[in-house]
Biotite code that builds the C-alpha atoms (Angstrom):
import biotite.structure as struc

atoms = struc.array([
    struc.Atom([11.546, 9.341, -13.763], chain_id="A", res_id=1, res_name="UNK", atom_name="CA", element="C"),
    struc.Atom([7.798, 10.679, -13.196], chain_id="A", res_id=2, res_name="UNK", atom_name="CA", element="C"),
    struc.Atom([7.115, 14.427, -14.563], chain_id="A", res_id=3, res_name="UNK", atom_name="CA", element="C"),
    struc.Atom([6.535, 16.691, -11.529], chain_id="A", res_id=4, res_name="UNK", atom_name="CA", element="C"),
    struc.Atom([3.066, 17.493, -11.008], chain_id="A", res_id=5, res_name="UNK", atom_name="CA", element="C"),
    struc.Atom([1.576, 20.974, -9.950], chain_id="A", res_id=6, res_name="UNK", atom_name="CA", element="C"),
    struc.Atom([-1.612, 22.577, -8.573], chain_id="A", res_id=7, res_name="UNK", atom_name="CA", element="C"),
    struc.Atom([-2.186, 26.370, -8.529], chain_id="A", res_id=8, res_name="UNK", atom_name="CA", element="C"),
    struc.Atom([-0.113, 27.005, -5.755], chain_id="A", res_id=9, res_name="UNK", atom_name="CA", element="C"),
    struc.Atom([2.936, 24.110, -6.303], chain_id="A", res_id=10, res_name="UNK", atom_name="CA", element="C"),
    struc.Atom([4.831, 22.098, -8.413], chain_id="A", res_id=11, res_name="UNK", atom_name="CA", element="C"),
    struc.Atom([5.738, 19.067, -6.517], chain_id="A", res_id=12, res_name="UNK", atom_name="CA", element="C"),
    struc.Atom([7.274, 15.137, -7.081], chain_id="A", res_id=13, res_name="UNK", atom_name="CA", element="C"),
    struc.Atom([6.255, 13.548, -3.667], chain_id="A", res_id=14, res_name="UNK", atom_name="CA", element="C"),
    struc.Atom([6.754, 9.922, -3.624], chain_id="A", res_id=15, res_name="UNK", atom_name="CA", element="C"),
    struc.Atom([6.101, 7.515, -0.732], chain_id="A", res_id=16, res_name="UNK", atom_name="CA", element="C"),
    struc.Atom([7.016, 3.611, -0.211], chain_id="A", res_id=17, res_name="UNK", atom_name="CA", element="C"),
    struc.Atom([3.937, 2.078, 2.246], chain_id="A", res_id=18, res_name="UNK", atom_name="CA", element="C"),
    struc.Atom([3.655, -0.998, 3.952], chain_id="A", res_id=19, res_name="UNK", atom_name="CA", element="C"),
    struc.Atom([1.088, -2.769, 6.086], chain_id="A", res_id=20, res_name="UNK", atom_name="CA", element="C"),
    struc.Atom([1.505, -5.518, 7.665], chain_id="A", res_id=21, res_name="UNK", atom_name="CA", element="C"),
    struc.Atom([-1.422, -8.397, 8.238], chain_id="A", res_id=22, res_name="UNK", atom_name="CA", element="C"),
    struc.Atom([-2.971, -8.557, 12.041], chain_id="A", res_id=23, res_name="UNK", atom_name="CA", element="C"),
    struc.Atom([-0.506, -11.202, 14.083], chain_id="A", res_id=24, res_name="UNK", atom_name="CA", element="C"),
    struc.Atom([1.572, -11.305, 10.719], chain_id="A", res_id=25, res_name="UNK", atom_name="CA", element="C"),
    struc.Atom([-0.732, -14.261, 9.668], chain_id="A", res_id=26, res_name="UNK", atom_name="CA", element="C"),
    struc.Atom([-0.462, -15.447, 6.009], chain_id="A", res_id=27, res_name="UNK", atom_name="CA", element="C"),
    struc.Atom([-3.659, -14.805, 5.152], chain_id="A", res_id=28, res_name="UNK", atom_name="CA", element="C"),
    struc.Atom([-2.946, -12.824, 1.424], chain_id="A", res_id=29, res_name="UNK", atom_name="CA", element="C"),
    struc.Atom([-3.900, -14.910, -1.039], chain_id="A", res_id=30, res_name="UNK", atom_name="CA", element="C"),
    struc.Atom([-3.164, -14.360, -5.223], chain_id="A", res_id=31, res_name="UNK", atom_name="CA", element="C"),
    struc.Atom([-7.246, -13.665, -5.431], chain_id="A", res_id=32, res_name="UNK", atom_name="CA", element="C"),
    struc.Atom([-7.161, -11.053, -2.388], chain_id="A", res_id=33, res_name="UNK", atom_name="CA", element="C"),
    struc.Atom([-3.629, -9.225, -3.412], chain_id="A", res_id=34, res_name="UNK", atom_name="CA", element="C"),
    struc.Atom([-5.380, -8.484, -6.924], chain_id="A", res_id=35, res_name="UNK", atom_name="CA", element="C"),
    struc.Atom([-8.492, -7.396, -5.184], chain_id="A", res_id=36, res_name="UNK", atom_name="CA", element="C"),
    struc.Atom([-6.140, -5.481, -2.952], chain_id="A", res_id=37, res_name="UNK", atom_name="CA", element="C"),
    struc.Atom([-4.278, -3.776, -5.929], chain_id="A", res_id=38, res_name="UNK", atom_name="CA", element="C"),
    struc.Atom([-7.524, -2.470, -6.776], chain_id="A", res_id=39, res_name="UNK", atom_name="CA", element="C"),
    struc.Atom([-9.057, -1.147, -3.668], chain_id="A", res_id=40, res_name="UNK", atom_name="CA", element="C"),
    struc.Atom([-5.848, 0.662, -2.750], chain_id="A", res_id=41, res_name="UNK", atom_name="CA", element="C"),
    struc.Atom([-6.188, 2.229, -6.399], chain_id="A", res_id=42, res_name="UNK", atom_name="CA", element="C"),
    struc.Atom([-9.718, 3.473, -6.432], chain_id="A", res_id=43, res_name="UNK", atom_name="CA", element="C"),
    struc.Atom([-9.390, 4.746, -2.745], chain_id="A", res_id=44, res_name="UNK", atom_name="CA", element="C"),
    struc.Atom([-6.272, 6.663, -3.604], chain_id="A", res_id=45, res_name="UNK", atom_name="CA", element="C"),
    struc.Atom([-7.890, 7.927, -6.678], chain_id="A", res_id=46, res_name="UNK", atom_name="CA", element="C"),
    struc.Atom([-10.435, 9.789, -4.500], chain_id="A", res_id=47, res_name="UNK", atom_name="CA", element="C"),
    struc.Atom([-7.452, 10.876, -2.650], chain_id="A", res_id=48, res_name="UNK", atom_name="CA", element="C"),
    struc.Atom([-6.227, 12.360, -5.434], chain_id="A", res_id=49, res_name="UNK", atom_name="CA", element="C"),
    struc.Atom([-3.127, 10.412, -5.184], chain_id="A", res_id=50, res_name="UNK", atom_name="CA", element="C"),
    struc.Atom([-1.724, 7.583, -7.231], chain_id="A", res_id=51, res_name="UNK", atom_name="CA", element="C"),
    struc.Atom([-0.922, 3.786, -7.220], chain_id="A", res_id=52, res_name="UNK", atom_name="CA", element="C"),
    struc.Atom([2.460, 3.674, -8.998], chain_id="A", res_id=53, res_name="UNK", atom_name="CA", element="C"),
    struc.Atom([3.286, -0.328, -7.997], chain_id="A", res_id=54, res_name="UNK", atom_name="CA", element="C"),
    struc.Atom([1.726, -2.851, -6.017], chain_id="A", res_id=55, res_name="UNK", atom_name="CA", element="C"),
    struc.Atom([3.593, -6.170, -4.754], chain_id="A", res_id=56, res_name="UNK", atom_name="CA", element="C"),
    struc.Atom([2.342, -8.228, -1.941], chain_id="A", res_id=57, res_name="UNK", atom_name="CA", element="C"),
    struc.Atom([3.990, -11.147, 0.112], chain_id="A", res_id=58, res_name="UNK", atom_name="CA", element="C"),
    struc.Atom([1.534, -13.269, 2.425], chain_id="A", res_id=59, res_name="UNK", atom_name="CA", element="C"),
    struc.Atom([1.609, -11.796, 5.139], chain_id="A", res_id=60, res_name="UNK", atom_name="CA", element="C"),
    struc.Atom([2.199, -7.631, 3.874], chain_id="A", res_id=61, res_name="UNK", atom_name="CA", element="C"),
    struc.Atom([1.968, -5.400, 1.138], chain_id="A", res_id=62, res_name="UNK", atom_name="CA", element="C"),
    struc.Atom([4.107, -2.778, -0.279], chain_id="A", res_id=63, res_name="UNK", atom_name="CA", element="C"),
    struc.Atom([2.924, 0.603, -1.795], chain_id="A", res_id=64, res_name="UNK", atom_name="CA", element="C"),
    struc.Atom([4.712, 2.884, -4.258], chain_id="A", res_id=65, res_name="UNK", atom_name="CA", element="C"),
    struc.Atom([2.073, 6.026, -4.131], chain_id="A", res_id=66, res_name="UNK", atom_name="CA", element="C"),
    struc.Atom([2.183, 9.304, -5.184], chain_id="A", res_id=67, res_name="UNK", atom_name="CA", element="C"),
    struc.Atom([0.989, 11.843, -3.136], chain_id="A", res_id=68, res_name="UNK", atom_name="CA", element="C"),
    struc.Atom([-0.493, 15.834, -3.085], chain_id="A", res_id=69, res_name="UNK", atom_name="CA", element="C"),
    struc.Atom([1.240, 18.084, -1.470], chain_id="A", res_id=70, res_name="UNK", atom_name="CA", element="C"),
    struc.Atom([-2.066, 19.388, 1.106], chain_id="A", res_id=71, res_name="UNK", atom_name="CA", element="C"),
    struc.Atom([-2.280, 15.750, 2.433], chain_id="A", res_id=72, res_name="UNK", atom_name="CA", element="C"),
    struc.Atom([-2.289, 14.595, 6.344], chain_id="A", res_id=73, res_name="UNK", atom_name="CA", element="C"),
    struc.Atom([-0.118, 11.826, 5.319], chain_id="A", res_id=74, res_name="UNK", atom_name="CA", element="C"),
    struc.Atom([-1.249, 10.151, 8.861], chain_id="A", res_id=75, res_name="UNK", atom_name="CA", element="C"),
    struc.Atom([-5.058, 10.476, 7.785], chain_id="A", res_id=76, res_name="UNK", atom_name="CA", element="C"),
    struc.Atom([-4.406, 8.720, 4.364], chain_id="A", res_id=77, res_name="UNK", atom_name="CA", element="C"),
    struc.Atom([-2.536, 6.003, 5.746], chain_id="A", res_id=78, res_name="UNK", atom_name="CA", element="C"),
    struc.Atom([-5.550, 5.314, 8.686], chain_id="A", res_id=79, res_name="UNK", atom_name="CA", element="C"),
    struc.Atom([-8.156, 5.589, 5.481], chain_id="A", res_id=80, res_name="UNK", atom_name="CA", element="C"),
    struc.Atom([-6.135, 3.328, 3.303], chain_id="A", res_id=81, res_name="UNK", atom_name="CA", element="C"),
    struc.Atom([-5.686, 0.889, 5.825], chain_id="A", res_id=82, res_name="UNK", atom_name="CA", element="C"),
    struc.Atom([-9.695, 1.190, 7.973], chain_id="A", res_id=83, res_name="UNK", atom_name="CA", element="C"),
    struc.Atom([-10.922, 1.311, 3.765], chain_id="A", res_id=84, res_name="UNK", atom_name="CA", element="C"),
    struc.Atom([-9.274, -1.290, 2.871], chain_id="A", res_id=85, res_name="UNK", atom_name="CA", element="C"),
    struc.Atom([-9.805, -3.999, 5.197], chain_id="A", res_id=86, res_name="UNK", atom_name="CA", element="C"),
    struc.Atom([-13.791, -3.210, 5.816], chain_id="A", res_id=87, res_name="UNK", atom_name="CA", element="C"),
    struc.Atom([-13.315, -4.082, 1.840], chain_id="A", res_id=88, res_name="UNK", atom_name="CA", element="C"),
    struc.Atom([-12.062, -7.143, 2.294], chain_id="A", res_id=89, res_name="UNK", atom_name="CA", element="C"),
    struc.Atom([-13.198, -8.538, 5.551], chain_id="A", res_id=90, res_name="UNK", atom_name="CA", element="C"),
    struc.Atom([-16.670, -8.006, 3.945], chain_id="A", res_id=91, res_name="UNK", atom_name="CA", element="C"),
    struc.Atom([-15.579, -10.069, 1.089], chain_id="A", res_id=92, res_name="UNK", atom_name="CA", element="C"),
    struc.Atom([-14.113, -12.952, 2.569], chain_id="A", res_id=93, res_name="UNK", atom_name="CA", element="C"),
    struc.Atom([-15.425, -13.112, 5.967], chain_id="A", res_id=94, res_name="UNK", atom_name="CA", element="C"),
    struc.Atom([-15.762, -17.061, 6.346], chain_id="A", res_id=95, res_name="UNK", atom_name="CA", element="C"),
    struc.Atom([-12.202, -17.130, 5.101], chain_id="A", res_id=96, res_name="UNK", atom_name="CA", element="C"),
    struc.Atom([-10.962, -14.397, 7.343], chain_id="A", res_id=97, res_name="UNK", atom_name="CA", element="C"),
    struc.Atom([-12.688, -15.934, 10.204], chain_id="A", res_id=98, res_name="UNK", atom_name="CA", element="C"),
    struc.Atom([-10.283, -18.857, 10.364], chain_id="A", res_id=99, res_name="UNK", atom_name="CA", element="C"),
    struc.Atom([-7.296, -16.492, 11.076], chain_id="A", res_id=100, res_name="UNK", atom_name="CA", element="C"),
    struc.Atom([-9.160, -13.850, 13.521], chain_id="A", res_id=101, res_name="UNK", atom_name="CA", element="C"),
    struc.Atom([-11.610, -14.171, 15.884], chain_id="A", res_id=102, res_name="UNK", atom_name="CA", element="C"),
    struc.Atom([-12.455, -10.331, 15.832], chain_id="A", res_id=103, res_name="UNK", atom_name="CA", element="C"),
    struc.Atom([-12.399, -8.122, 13.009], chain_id="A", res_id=104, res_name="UNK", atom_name="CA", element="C"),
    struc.Atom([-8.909, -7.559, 12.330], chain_id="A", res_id=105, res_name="UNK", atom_name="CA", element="C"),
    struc.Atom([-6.549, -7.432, 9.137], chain_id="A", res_id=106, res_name="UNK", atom_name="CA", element="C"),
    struc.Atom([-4.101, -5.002, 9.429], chain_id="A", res_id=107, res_name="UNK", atom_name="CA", element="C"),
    struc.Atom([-1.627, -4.841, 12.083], chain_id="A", res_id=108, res_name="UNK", atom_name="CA", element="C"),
    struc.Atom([-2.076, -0.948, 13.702], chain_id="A", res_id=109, res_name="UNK", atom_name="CA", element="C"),
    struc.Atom([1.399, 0.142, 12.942], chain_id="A", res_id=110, res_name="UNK", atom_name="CA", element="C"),
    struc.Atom([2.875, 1.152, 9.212], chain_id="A", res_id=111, res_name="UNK", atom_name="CA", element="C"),
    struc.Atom([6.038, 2.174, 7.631], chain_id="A", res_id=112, res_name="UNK", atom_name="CA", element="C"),
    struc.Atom([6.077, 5.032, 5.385], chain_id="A", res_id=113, res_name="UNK", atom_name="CA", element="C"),
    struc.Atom([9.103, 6.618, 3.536], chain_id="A", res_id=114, res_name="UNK", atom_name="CA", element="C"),
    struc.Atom([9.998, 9.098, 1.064], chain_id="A", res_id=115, res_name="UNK", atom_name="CA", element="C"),
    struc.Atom([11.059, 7.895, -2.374], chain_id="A", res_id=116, res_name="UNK", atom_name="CA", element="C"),
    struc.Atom([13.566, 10.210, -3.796], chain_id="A", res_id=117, res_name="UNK", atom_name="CA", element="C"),
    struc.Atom([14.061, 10.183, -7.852], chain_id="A", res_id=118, res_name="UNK", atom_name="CA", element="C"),
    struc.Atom([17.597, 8.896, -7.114], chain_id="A", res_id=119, res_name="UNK", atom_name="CA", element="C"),
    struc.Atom([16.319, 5.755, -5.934], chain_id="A", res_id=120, res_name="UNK", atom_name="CA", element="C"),
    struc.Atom([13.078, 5.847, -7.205], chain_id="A", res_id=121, res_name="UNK", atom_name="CA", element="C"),
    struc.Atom([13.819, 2.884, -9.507], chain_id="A", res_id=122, res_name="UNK", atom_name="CA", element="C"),
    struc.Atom([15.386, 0.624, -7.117], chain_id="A", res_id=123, res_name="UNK", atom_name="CA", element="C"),
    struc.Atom([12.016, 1.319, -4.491], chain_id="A", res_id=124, res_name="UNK", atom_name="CA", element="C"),
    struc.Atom([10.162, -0.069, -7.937], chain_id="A", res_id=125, res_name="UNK", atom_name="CA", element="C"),
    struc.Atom([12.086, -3.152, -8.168], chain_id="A", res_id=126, res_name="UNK", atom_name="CA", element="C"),
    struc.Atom([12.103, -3.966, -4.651], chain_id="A", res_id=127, res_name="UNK", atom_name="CA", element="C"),
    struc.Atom([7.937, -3.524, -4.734], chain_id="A", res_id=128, res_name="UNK", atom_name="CA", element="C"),
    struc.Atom([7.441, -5.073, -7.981], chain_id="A", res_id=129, res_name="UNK", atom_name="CA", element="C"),
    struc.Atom([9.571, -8.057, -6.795], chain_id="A", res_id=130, res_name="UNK", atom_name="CA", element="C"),
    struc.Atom([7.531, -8.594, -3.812], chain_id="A", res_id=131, res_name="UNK", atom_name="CA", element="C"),
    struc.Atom([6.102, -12.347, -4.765], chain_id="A", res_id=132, res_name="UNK", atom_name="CA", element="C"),
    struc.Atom([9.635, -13.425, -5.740], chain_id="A", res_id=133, res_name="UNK", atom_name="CA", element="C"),
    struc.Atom([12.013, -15.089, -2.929], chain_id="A", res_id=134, res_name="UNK", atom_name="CA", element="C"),
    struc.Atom([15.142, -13.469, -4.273], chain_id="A", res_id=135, res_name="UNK", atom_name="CA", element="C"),
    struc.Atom([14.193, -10.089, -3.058], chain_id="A", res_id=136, res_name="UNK", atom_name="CA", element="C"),
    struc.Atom([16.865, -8.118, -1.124], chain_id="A", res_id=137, res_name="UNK", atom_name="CA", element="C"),
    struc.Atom([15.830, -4.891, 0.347], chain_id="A", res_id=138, res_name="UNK", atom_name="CA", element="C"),
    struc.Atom([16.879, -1.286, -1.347], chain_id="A", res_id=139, res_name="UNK", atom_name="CA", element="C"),
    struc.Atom([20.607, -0.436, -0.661], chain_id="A", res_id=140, res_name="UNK", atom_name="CA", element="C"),
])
């Protein structure tokens, strides 16, 4: 279980399980571009003040285990991480990218976004952390 955190005005344990989901749902996640992923989504969420707690990534979609502050738009973090993230990466591996879209895409507009309670807190872990693995069943 993570410590709560505070600020001078709060003490607060907020939690949240992200995905986004590739443009078209193409397969275009490779090994090389889910560890630059990992990465990106850290530092960005860094500046946020926020952090990366796991990371796990199927082809086509990655989950997100963050931690958030309390005085966050939730809706403006999730538009930076996403618009951030993909300018990151499209600028890496345009030729590559180019193959699966014909304008600058990567993320599909929509997201989900939940709350992780410390109940199930370990179970939202697994699930992320077992992303890559075939066996993976979702949180009961």
């Amino acid at each position: 279980m993570q410590p709560n955190k505070s600020s001078s005005h709060a003490v607060f344990s907020l939690r949240l399980h992200v995905v986004f989901v590739t443009k078209y749902r193409r397969k275009v996640l490779t090994p090389g571009i889910t560890i630059e992923l990992k990465q990106i989504f850290s530092v960005i969420l860094e500046k946020w003040k926020c952090s990366l707690i796991e990371f796990g990534a199927e082809e086509d979609h990655v989950h997100l285990l963050i931690e958030i502050h309390p005085a966050l738009n939730i809706s403006t973090l999730m538009n930076n991480l996403k618009s951030a993230s993909s300018r990151r990466i499209r600028n890496r591996h345009a030729d590559y990218l180019a193959t699966f879209y014909w304008k600058p895409y990567f993320w599909h507009r929509a997201y989900y976004v939940g709350t992780v309670g410390n109940a199930s807190l370990e179970t939202v872990r697994k699930y992320v952390e077992n992303q890559n693995t075939k066996e993976t069943k979702p949180p009961a």
